[in-house]
C-alpha positions as CSV (number, residue, x, y, z in Angstrom):
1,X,-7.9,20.3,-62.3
2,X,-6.0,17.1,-61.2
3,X,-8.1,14.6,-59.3
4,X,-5.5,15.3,-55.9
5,X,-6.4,19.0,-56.4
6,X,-9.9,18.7,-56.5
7,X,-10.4,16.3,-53.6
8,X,-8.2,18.5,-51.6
9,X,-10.2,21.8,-52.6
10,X,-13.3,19.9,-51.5
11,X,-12.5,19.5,-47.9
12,X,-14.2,15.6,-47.6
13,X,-13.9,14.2,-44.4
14,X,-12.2,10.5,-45.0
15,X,-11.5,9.9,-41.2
16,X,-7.5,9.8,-42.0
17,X,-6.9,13.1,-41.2
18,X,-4.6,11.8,-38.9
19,X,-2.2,10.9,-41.5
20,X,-1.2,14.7,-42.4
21,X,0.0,15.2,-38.8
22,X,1.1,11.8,-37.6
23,X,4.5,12.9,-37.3
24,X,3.5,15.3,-34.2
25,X,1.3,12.6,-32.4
26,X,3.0,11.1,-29.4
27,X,2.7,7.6,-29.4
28,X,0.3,5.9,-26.6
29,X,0.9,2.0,-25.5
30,X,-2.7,1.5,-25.4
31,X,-3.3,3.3,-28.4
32,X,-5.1,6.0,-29.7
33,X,-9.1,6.5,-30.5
34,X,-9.1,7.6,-34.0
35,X,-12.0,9.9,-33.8
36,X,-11.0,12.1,-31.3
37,X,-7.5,12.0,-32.7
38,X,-9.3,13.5,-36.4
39,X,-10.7,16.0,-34.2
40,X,-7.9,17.1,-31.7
41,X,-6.3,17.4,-34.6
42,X,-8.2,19.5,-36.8
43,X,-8.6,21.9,-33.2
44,X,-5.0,22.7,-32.8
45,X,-4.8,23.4,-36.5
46,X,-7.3,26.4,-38.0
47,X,-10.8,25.3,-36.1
48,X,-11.0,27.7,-33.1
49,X,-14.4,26.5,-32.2
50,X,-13.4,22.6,-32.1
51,X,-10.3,24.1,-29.8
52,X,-12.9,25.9,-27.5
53,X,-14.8,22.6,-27.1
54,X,-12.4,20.9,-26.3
55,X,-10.4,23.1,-23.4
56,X,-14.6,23.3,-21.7
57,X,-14.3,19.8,-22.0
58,X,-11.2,19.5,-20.1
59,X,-12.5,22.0,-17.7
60,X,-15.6,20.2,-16.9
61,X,-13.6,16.8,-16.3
62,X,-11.2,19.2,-13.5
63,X,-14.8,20.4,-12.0
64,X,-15.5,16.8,-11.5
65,X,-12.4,15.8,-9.2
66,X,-13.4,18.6,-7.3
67,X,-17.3,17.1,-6.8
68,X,-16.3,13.9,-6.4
69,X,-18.0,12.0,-3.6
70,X,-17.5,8.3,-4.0
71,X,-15.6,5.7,-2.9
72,X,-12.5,6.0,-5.5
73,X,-11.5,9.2,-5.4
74,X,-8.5,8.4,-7.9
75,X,-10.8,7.5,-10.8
76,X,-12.0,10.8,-12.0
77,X,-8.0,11.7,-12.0
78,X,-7.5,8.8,-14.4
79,X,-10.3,9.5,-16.4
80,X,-9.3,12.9,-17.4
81,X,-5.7,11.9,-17.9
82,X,-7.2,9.5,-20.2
83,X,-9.0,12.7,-21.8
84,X,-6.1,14.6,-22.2
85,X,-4.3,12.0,-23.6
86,X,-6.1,11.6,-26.2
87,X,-7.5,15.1,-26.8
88,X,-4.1,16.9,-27.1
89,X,-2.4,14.1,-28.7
90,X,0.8,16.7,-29.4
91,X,1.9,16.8,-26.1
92,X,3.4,20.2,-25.3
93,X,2.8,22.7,-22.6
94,X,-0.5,23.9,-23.8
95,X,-2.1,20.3,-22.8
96,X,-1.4,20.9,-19.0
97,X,-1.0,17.3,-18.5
98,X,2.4,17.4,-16.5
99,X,0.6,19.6,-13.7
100,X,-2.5,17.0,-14.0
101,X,-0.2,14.7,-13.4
102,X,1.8,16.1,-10.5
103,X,-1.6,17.1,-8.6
104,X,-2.5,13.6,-8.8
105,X,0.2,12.2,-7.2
106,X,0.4,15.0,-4.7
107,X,-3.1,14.3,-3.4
108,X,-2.5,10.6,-3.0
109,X,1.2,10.0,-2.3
110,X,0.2,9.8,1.5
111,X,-3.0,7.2,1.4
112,X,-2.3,3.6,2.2
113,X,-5.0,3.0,-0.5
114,X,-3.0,3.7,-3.2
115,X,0.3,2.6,-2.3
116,X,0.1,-0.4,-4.3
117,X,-2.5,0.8,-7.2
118,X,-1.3,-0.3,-10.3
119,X,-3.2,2.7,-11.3
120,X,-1.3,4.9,-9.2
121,X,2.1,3.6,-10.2
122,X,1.1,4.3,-13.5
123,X,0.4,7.9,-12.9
124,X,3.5,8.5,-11.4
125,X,5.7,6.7,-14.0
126,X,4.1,8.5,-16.9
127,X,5.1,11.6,-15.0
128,X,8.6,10.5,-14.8
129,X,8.8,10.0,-18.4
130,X,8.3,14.0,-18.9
131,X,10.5,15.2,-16.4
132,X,14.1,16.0,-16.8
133,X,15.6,13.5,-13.9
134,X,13.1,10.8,-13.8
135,X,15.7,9.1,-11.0
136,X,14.2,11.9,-7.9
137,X,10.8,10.2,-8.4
138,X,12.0,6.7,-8.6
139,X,13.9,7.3,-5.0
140,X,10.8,9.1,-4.1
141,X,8.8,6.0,-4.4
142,X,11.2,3.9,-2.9
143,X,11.3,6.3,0.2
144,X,7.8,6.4,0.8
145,X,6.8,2.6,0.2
146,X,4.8,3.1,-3.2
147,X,4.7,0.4,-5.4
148,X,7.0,-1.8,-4.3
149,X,5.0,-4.9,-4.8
150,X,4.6,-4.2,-8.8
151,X,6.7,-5.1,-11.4
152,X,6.1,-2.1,-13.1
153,X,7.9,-0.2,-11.1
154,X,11.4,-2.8,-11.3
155,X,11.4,-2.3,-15.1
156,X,10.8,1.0,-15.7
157,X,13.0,2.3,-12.9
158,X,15.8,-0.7,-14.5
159,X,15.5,0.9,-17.9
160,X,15.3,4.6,-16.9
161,X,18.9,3.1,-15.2
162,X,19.8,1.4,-18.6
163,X,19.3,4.8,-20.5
164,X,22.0,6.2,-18.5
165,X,24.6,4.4,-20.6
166,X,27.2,3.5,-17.4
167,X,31.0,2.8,-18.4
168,X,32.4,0.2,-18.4
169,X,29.7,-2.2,-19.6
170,X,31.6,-5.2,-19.0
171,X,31.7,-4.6,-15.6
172,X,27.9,-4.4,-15.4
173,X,27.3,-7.8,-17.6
174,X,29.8,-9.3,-15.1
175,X,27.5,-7.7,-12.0
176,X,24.4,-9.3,-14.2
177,X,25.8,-13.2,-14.6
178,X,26.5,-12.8,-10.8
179,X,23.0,-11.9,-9.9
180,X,21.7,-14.6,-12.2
181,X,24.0,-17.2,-10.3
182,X,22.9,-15.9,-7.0
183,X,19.3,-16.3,-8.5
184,X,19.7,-20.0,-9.6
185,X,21.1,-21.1,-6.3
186,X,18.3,-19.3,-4.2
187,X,16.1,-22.8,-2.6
188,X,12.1,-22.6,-3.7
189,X,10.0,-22.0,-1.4
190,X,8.0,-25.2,-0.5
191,X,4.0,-24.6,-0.6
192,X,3.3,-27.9,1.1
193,X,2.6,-27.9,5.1
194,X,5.9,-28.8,6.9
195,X,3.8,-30.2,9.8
196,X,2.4,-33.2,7.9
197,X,6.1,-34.9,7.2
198,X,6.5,-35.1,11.2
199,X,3.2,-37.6,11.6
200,X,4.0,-41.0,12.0
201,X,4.1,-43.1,9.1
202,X,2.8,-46.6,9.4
203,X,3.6,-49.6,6.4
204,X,0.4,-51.1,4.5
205,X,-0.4,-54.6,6.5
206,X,0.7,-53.7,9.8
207,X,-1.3,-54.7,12.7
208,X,-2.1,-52.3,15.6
209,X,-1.5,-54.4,19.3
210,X,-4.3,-53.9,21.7
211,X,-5.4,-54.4,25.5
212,X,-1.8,-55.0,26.1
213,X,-0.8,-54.1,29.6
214,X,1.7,-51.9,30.1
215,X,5.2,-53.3,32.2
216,X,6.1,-51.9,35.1
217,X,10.1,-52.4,36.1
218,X,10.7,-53.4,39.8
219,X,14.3,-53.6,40.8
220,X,14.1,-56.5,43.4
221,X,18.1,-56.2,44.0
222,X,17.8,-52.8,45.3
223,X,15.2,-53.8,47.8
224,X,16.6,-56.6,48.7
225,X,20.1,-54.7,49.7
226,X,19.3,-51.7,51.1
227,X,20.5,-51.5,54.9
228,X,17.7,-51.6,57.5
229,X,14.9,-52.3,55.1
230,X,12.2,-54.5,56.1
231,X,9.5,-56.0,54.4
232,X,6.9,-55.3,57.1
233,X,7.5,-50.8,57.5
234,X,7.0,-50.6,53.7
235,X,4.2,-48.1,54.4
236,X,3.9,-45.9,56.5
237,X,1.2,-45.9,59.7
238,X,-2.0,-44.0,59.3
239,X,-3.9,-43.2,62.5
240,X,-7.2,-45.1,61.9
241,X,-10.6,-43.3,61.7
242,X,-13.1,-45.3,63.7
243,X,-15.1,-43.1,64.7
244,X,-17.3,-40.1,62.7
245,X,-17.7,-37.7,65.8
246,X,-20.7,-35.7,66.3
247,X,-23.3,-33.8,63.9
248,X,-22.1,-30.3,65.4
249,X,-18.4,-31.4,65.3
250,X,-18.8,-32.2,61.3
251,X,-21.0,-29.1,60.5
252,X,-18.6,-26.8,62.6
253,X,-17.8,-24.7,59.0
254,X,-21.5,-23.7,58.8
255,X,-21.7,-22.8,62.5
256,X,-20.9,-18.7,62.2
257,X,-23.8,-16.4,63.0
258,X,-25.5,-14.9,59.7
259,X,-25.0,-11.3,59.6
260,X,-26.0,-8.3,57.5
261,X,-23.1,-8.2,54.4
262,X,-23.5,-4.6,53.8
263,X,-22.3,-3.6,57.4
264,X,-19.7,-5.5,56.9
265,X,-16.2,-2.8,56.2
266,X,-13.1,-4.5,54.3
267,X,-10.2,-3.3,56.4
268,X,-8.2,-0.8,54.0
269,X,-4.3,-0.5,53.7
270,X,-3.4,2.8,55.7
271,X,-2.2,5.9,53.4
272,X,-2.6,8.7,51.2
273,X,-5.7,8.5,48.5
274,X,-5.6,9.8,45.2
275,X,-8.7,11.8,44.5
276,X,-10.8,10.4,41.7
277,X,-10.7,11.1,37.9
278,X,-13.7,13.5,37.2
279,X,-15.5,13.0,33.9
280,X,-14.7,16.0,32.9
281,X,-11.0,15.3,32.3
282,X,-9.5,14.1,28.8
283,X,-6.1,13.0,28.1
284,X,-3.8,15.5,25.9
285,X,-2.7,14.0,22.8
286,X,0.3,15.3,21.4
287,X,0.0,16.6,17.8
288,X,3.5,17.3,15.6
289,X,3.3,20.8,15.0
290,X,5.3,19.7,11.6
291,X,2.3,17.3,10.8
292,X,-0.8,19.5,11.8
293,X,1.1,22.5,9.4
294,X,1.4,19.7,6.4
295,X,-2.3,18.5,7.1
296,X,-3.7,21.6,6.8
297,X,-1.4,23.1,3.9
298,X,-2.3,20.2,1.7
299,X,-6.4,20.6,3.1
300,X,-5.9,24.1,1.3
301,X,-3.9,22.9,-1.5
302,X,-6.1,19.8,-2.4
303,X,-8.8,22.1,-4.1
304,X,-7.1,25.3,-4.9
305,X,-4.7,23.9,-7.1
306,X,-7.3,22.5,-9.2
307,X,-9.0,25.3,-8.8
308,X,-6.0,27.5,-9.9
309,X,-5.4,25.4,-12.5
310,X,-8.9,26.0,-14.2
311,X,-8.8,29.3,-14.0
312,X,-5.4,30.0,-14.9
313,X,-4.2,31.0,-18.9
314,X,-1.7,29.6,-21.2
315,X,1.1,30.9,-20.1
316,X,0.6,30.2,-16.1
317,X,0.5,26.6,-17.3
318,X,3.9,26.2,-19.8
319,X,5.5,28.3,-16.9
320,X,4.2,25.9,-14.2
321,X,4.7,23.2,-16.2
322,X,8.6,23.8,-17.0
323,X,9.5,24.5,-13.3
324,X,8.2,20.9,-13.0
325,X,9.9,19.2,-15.6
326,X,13.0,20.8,-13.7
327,X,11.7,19.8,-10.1
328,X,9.0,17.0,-9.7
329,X,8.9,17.3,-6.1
330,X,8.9,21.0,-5.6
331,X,5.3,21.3,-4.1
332,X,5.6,18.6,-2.0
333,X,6.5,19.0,1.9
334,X,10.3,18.2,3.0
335,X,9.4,15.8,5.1
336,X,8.4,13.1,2.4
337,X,11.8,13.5,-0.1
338,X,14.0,11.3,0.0
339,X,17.3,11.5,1.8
């Protein structure tokens, strides 16, 4: 027996085991932890035990979006994406990682908390990669206001649009110089506070004047010209106040008669009074009936799909999961697709 025979009848464990299916491994960007990999692998191969394992696992990770009670709710959806990642490293429909993904987005498209997550965008662009027409979730972010602020988002939706090959190319270079002209010419944006060019500026060495009086212009010409003026009726006559009048004639203001203030009635304006508001009357807020039906549809949704999904076999997910490779959007309401 040939040394390859032998080592192969042996079954050693070299921790490469990964080489003999590397062709069905789907690449990751952050790569791949090569354990797990030697062990996903070896499940979806002969090991039915390894493969049983490994779907508990999966289901235990699921429980735990369903439990969780902290601040974050979005983490335990990005750790088990992680999870699946790595632990079905063949893709395909058995993996269930497309309807992960499109619960995820589903329970959070609506939060202002994620709307410009990094980790959130990233969820939702890894789920445009595996559908059909990645362009219904790219206009389905820009509809709704999700990461708009990340960059991300720009070049993945600009090379989902490069893929599309568009004719004639010429015309698009032509569109691209354009844009880069129009960039170049755009001003910067100056950092600096525009208030502190308008203070005065004063030269080095000059001296301040002080206790100067100010001048005072008198036209004497005018004076001197005007018809009937005289010197003498410049200002005008004030009666003179030689005398200070009596002690009751100077404390006439505190002269009324004290009285009782709480007999005294504020003459009211005559006419019709409103009766009061009574404390038991509320104001009636006005609920969409459209909104209140969405609110409580997704309150029913949020756990039972989850819940469905746990429970459900192999075929409910490669069904499930090919109607949403077709349709991204086709659980969400109308209300938030783009028009």
């Amino acid at each position: 027996m040939d040394p390859e025979t032998e080592f192969l009848a042996s079954k050693q464990e070299t921790g490469n085991e990964w080489e003999l299916f590397k062709e069905n491994v789907r690449p990751l960007k952050r790569g791949r932890n090569v354990g797990l990999l030697n062990q996903a692998l070896k499940s979806h191969s002969s090991d039915l035990q390894l493969k049983k394992s490994l779907l508990d696992t999966r289901r235990k990770l699921i429980q735990a979006i369903d439990e969780y009670e902290g601040d974050d709710p979005l983490l335990p959806w990005i750790e088990c994406i992680k999870w699946v990642q790595e632990a079905f490293p063949q893709g395909g429909d058995s993996s269930g990682l497309i309807l992960i993904y499109e619960q995820c987005v589903r329970a959070f498209w609506h939060s202002d908390l994620y709307k410009d997550d990094p980790r959130f965008l990233k969820v939702w662009l890894e789920y445009a990669e595996n559908c059909v027409d990645a362009e219904v979730i790219y206009s389905f972010l820009d509809a709704n206001e999700i990461g708009k602020s990340q960059s991300a988002y720009y070049l993945a939706y600009a090379l989902h649009m490069e893929s599309k090959v568009a004719q004639p190319i010429e015309k698009l270079k032509d569109a691209y110089r354009k844009f880069l002209i129009r960039s170049m010419r755009k001003p910067k944006i100056v950092e600096d506070d525009c208030g502190e060019s308008d203070l005065p500026v004063r030269s080095f060495g000059t001296v301040l004047t002080q206790k100067i009086p100010l001048s005072i212009f008198k036209d004497k010409t005018n004076i001197d010209t005007m018809p009937g003026h005289q010197a003498g009726k410049a200002k005008p006559e004030l009666n003179p106040w030689s005398t200070l009048g009596a002690r009751g004639e100077r404390n006439k203001e505190n002269s009324a008669v004290p009285t009782k203030w709480t007999t005294y009635e504020i003459p009211q304006r005559p006419g019709t009074r409103t009766g009061g508001v009574t404390a038991s009357a509320s104001i009636e807020v006005f609920v969409d009936e459209e909104c209140s039906k969405m609110v409580r549809a997704h309150d029913r949704d949020g756990k039972s799909s989850t819940l469905k999904f746990r429970q459900g076999d192999s075929l409910d997910i490669k069904k499930e999961t090919d109607l949403l490779r077709e349709n991204p959007l086709r659980n969400f309401p109308p209300r938030s697709l783009p028009r």
